[in-house]
N, C-alpha and C positions, 0 to 999 in steps of 0.2 A: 802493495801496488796492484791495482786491477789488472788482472790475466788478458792478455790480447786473444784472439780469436782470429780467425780469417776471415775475409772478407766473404758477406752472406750474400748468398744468392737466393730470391725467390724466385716462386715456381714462375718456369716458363713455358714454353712452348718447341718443343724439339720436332718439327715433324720428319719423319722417315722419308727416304727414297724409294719410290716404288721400284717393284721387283721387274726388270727388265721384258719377263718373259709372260707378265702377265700385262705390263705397259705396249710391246709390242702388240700383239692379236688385236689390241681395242684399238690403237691408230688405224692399223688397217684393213680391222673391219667399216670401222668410222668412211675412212677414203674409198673402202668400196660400195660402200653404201653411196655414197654421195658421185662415184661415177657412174652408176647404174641408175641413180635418178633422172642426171643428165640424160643419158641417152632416153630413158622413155620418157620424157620430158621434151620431145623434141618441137610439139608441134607443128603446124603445116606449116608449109612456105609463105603462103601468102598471107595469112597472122603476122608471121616474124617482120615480113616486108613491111607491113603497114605500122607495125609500132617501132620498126626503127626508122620509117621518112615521118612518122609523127615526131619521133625525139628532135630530127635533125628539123623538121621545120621549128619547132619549140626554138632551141638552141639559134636558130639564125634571127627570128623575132627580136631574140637578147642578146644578140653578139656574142655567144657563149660556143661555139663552133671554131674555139679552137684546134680542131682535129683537121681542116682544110690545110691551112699554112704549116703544121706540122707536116703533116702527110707530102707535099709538097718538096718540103724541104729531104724529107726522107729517100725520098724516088731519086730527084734529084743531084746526091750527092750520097755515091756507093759506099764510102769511108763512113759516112753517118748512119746509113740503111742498114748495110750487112751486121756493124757488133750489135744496134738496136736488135736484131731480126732474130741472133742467137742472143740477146737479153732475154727478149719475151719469149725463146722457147726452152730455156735455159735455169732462170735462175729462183723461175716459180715453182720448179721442182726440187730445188737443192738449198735456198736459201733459208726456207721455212723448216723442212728437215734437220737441216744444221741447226738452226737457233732454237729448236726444240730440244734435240737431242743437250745443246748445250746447256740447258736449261733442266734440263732431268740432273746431266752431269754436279755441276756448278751451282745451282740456286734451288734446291728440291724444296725451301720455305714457300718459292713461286710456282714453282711447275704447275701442279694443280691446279690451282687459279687459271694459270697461262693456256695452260692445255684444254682445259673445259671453254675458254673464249674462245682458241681456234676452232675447238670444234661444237659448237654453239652455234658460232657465224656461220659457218660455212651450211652449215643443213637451214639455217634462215635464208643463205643466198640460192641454196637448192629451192624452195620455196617461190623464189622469185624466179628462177628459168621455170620453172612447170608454171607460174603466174602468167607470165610475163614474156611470154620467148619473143627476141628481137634478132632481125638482121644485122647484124655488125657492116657498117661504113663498107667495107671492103669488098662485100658481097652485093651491093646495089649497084644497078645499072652505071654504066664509064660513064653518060649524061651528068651523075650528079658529084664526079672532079675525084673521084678516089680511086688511087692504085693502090692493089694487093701486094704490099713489100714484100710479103713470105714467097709468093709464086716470080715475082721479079727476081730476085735472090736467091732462089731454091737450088739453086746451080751450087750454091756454097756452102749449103748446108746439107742436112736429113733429111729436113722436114719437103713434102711436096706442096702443092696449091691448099689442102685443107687444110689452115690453118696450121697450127706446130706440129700438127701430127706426122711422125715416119711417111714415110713414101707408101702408098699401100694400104694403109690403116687410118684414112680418112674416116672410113665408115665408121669407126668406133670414137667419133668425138660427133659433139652435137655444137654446130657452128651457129644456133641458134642461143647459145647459153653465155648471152652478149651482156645481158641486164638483171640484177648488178656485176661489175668487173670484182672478182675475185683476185685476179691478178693486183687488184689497186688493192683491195680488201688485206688479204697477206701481207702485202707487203707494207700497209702500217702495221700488222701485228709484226712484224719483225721489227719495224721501227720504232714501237715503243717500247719491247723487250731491250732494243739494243742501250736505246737512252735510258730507261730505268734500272738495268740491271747491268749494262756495262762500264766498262773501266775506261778512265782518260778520256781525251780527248775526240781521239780516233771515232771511237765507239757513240758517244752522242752524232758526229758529222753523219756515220754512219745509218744512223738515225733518222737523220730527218732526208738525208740527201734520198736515200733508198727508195720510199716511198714516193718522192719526187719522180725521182728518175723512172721509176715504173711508168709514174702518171702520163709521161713523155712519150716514153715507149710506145703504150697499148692504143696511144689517138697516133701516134705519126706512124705507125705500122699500118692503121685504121681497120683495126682490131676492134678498137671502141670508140663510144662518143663521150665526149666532155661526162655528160650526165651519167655515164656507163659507172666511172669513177666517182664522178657522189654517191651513185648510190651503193656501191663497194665499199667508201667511207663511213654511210650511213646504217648498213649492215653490221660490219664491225662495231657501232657504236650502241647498236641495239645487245648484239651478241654481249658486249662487256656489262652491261646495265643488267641483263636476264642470270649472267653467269653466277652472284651470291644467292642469288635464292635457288639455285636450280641444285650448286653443291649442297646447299643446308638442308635440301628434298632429300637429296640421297643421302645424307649423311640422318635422318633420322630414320628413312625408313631401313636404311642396315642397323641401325642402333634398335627399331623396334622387331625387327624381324631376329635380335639377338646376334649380328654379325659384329664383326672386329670392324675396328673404325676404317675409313677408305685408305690407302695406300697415300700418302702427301698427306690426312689430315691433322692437324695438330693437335698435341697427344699431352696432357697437360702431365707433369711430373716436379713431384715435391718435394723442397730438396730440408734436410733437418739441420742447414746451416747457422738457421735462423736467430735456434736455440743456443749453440756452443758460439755463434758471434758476441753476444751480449757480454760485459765486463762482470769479474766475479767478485760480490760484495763478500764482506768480511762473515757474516751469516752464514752465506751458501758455500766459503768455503771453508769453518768449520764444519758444514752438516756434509761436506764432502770427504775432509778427513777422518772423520770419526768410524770407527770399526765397529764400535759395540752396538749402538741405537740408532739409525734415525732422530732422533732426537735427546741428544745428551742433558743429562741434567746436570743440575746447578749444586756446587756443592756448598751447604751449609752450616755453619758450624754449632753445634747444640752440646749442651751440658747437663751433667745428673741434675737432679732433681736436691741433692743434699748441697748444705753451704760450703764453700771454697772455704778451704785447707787454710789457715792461718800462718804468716810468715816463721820461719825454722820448725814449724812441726808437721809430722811426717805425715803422706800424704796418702789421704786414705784412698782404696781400690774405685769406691764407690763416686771418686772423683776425677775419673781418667775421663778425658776430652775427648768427645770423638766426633768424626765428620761424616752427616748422616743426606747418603744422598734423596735429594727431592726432585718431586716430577714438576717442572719447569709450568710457570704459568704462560697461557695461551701471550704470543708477541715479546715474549722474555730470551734475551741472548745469554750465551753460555759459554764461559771461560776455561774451568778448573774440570775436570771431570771428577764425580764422585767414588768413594771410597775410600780412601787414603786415610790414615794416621799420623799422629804428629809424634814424635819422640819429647824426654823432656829436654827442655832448653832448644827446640826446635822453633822457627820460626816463620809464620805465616805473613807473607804481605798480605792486603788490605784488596780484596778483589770488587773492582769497580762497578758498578750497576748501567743499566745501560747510559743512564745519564749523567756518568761520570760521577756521582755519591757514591762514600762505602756503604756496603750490604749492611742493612742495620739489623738481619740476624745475627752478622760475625761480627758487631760490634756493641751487643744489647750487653752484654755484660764484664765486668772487669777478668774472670774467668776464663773467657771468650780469648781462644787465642788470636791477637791482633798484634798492629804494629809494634815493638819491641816489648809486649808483655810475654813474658815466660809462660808455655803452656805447663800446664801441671801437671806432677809423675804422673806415672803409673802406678 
């Protein structure tokens, strides 16, 4: 009966968990990079001014200025302004921290990937405030219908008139770094992490609503413009398209410069189930039993050279039978293992060839101990 085996595994793909303490220093040098660009990225005022009343005239051309009626609605109904006002100063700093950390935790096959998108996009949308610096809605003259929810509310929060920043520490944010909205950006990278890599139900709602609800937030605060959020969108969507070729950069020039593979990268390992899964044919499990050879040989039965012994007379020396073993022909199975002797009146069955015929060495002659013939004295 064919030997079972386990079930085989081929090689796959195990990648490691990077090591916490060398994962930490790169986020935060990554985020301090990218806060320091900001601020000398600030450009003049009057730049920022003119490329946010360009947006906003764009945007009204196409009825795409939904940030008016939000904003609107914002101001006037303090139950909706205040949790929006600790959303957006709140949850850009905790939400994405969280679903990264969870992600190193929980899914280390994705981290890498994840982690190189986040921060991909994010030095693309640094790119864009040092391009680009624009007035956010909030900061333009009262004339064109938009109130500052963070300074209206600031009674309730930390944060003072500069945007989310603590009371005091306006200086250290650049309220010019409006185009693209990061805030919207983030928070689809949270939300595709959450629907792709989380559980149930919860976890997808969590998904899509999230980034929705950012999008709400950053125009009815009027923090941003409609367009603020595409292009935070579009950022992100750059950052994910650059992130396979940018890991496969690094991962050869640490392979040519002779280093260990990156920390998350998959690590190909072989496994030798392969072999012992296979069933064990009759063959392989004699050449498995056998102690003496590697290849046991065939035992065949040969006779002197002098004529067999005539019936009641005595039986001469130079007529004893014996079994001389032989070195098995290439693709020939093996039954009997050689050396052995036969006594008189002993008797040999008939050992079968591979194709089920007797050996027609053990049965070339009447001498030849075979089926019920008497082997001859000794």
């Amino acid at each position: 009966m064919p030997a079972t085996a386990p079930a085989h595994h081929t090689a796959e793909s195990r990648p490691s968990r990077p090591r916490w303490w060398t994962e930490l220093p790169l986020v935060i040098v990554v985020y301090a990079v990218y806060s320091a660009g900001r601020l000398l990225a600030r450009g003049d005022a009057t730049t920022a001014v003119d490329h946010g009343l360009a947006i906003l005239r764009f945007e009204q051309e196409w009825g795409l200025n939904a940030e008016h009626p939000l904003n609107r609605i914002f101001t006037a109904h303090a139950w909706v302004g205040i949790p929006a006002d600790f959303a957006y100063a709140t949850l850009h700093y905790l939400m994405t921290p969280a679903i990264l950390i969870w992600l190193w935790r929980r899914r280390p096959a994705s981290y890498r990937a994840a982690r190189g998108w986040l921060m991909g996009s994010t030095l693309l949308g640094l790119i864009g405030f040092t391009l680009l610096p624009t007035c956010p809605p909030r900061l333009l003259e009262a004339g064109y219908g938009f109130v500052d929810t963070m300074a209206q509310y600031s009674a309730y929060g930390w944060w003072g008139g500069a945007a989310s920043a603590p009371r005091g520490l306006g200086g250290l944010t650049n309220q010019f770094a409006a185009m693209p909205s990061l805030h919207v950006g983030w928070s689809l990278w949270c939300g595709v992490m959450l629907w792709r890599h989380g559980r149930g139900t919860a976890a997808r709602v969590a998904g899509i609503g999230y980034p929705l609800l950012t999008t709400l937030v950053v125009m009815g605060t009027a923090n941003h413009y409609f367009l603020d959020a595409v292009a935070g969108a579009a950022v992100m969507g750059a950052g994910l398209l650059l992130t396979p070729p940018v890991l496969r950069l690094v991962d050869r020039a640490r392979e040519r410069a002779g280093l260990r593979p990156a920390p998350g990268a998959p690590v190909a390992v072989r496994s030798t189930a392969a072999a012992e899964a296979r069933p064990a044919t009759p063959s392989t499990a004699a050449a498995s039993n056998s102690t003496t050879s590697p290849h046991p040989t065939t035992a065949r039965a040969t006779t002197a050279p002098h004529p067999t012994t005539a019936p009641g007379a005595t039986a001469s020396p130079s007529a004893t039978t014996s079994l001389t073993p032989a070195v098995p022909e290439s693709g020939t199975e093996t039954a009997v293992g050689g050396g052995c002797e036969t006594s008189a009146g002993e008797r040999i069955p008939r050992q079968p060839s591979r194709g089920g015929r007797p050996d027609s060495a053990a049965t070339a002659g009447p001498a030849t101990a075979g089926d019920g013939t008497p082997a001859a004295a000794r």
